[in-house]
N, C-alpha and C positions, 0 to 999 in steps of 0.2 A: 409512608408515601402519601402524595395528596389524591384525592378523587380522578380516578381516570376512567373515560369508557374506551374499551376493546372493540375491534373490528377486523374480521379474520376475512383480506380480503380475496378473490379467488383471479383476480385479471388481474394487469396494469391497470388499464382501463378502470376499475371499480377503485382500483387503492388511488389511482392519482383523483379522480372523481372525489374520493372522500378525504383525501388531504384538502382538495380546492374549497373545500363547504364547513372544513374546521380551521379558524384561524390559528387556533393554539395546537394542532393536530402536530402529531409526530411519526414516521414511518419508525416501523419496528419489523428489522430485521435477527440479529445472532442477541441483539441486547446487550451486548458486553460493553461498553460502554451508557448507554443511555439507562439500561434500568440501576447501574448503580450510581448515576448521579441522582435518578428520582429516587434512591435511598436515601441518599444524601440529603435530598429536598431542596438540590442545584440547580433542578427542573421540573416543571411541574404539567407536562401537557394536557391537554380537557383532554388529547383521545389519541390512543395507539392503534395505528393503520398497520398490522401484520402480515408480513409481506411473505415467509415461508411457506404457505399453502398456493403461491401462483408456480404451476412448474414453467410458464416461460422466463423466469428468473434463474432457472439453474438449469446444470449439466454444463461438460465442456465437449466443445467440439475441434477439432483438427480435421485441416483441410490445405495438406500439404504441408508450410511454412507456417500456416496462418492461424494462429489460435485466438478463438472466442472463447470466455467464461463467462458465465448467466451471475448478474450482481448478488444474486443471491447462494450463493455455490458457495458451501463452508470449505474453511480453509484444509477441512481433512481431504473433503474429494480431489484438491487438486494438490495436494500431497502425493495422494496415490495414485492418481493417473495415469497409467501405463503409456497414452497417446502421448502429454505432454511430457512427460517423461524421453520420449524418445525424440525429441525436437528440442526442448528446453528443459533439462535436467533441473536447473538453476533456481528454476519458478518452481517447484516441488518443493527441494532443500531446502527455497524460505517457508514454505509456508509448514514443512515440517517443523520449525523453529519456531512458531506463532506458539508463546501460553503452553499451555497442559493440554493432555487430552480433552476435557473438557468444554476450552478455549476453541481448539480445531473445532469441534465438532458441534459447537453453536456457533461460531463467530465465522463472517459473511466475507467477500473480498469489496464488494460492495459498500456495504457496512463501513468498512477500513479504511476504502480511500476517500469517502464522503466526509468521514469525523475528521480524517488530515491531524490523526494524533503529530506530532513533530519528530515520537519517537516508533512509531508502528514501519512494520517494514515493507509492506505493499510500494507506498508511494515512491522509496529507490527505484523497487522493480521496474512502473510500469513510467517514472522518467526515464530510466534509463536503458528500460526495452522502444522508447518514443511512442508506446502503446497507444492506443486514442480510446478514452471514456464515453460510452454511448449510454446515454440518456432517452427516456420519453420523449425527446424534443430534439435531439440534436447528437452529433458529434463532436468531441471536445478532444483536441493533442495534449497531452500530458503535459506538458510542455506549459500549455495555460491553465488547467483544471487545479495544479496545485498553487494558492494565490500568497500563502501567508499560515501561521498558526491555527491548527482547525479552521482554518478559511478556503475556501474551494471556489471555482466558476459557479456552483450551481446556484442557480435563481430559486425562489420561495419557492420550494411542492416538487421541484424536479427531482427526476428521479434514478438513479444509475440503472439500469439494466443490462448491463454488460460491459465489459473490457475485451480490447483487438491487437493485438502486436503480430509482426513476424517474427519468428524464433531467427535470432541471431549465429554468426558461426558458433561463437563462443558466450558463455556466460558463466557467473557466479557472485556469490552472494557469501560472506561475511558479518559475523557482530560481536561486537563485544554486549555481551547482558546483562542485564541487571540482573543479578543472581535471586533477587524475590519476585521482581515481576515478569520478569524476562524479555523486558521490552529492552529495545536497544540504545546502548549508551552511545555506542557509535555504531552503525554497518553502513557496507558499500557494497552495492552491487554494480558489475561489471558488465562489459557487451563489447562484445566486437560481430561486427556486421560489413555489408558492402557499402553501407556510407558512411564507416568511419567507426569509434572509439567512442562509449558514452559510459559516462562513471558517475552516479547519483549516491551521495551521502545522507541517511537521515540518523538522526537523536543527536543529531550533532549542532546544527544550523541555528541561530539565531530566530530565523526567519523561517524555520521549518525546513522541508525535503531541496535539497539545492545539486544541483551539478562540478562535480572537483573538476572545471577546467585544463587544470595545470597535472593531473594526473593522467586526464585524457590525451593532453598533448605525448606524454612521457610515456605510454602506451603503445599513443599512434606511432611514434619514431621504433619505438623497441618493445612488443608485446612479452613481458619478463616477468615475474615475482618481483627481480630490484627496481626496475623502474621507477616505481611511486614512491621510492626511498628521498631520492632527489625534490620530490615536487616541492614546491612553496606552498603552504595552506596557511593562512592569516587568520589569526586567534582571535581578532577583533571580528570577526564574520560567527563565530562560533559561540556555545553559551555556555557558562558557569554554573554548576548547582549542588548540593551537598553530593551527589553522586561521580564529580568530575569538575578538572577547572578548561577552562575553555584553552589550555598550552596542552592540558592534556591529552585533547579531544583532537587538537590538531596532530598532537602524533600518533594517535589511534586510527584517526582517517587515513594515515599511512600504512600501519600498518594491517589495519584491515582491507585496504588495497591490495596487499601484497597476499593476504591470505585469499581473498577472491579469485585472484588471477592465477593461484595456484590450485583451488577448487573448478575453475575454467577449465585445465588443462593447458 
């Protein structure tokens, strides 16, 4: 790796402070991505901003319907969360699914939906929970926080500190994995709520994490396992790669529909 200076910071406040004064600076939250491209020597930043030592970055709270996660909350806490657990099963079940023990137990939710891997499985969840991403700076709907391949709303230095959804009637979550890395070749997470049926596809998308419209509709009329048998998913929205061709991905997106909606209930 190149030269880096460390910086273990103990606020938001200190750590956005010392991103704003290093041009080349990089927040360093689980790592799991970032220090293995600066293995690579795919990245090189002057300075890592460590963000695990602030505890208003983590813990989760419930409050009623309404769950907040601290960006910096590894994906094992909210695995085992008894509170979320009892509101939204769904959001547990993926994040038991994230990696190895290992993986859980340094890698952030934070972390996850910032990098916008195209196959990571947060960004289903929290399009298709209509979550909203709270940042240092602002509130963002999921809806526009995910922009494109590892592309996000976030402006230079911002920083996630927390995700907000209501727990839905219903949910569930789905993947087919990549048997080595075990990120997803296809999953879909499911939601049915009072405003309706929302069904978010990632590993799958061209474009990254995307919404199955036509599964939603197929839902909304008949909440079933067969429903998303029928839907129409178009192959040319979808991507090709030694791991899958994109004909196949469209009938994976069905049928991980159909397993979500039976892990729903």
């Amino acid at each position: 790796m190149y030269a880096t200076s460390y910086h273990r910071a103990s606020s938001v406040d200190e750590a956005v402070n010392l991103r704003s004064s290093h041009d080349e600076g990089r927040y360093l939250s689980g790592g799991m991505t970032l220090i293995a491209t600066m293995k690579q020597r795919l990245a090189a930043p002057s300075d890592l901003i460590d963000l695990r030592h602030i505890a208003a970055l983590k813990g989760i709270t419930v409050d009623g319907h309404t769950v907040r996660i601290g960006g910096a909350t590894p994906h094992a806490d909210v695995a085992s969360s008894a509170a979320v657990r009892a509101v939204c099963p769904a959001i547990c079940e993926l994040a038991a699914m994230i990696g190895d023990p290992h993986v859980r137990h340094m890698g952030t939710i934070g972390g996850s939906i910032a990098n916008n891997d195209p196959a990571a499985d947060y960004p289903a969840a929290m399009l298709a929970l209509a979550a909203t991403i709270i940042t240092d700076r602002r509130e963002i709907p999921a809806e526009e926080f995910f922009t494109g391949l590892f592309e996000t709303a976030l402006e230079e230095g911002e920083l996630v500190t927390a995700v907000s959804f209501e727990a839905p009637e219903k949910a569930g979550y789905a993947k087919f994995r990549n048997p080595a890395s075990r990120y997803a070749i296809t999953g879909v997470f499911v939601a049915k709520a009072a405003g309706g049926v929302r069904v978010a596809v990632t590993g799958a998308g061209s474009n990254g994490v995307f919404r199955a419209e036509t599964i939603e509709a197929a839902l909304a009329a008949d909440w079933s396992p067969e429903s998303p048998k029928a839907a129409s998913i178009d192959p040319a929205d979808l991507m090709s790669d030694m791991h899958a061709s994109a004909e196949y991905r469209a009938n994976l997106v069905r049928v991980m529909a159909k397993r979500a909606v039976i892990a729903a209930g």
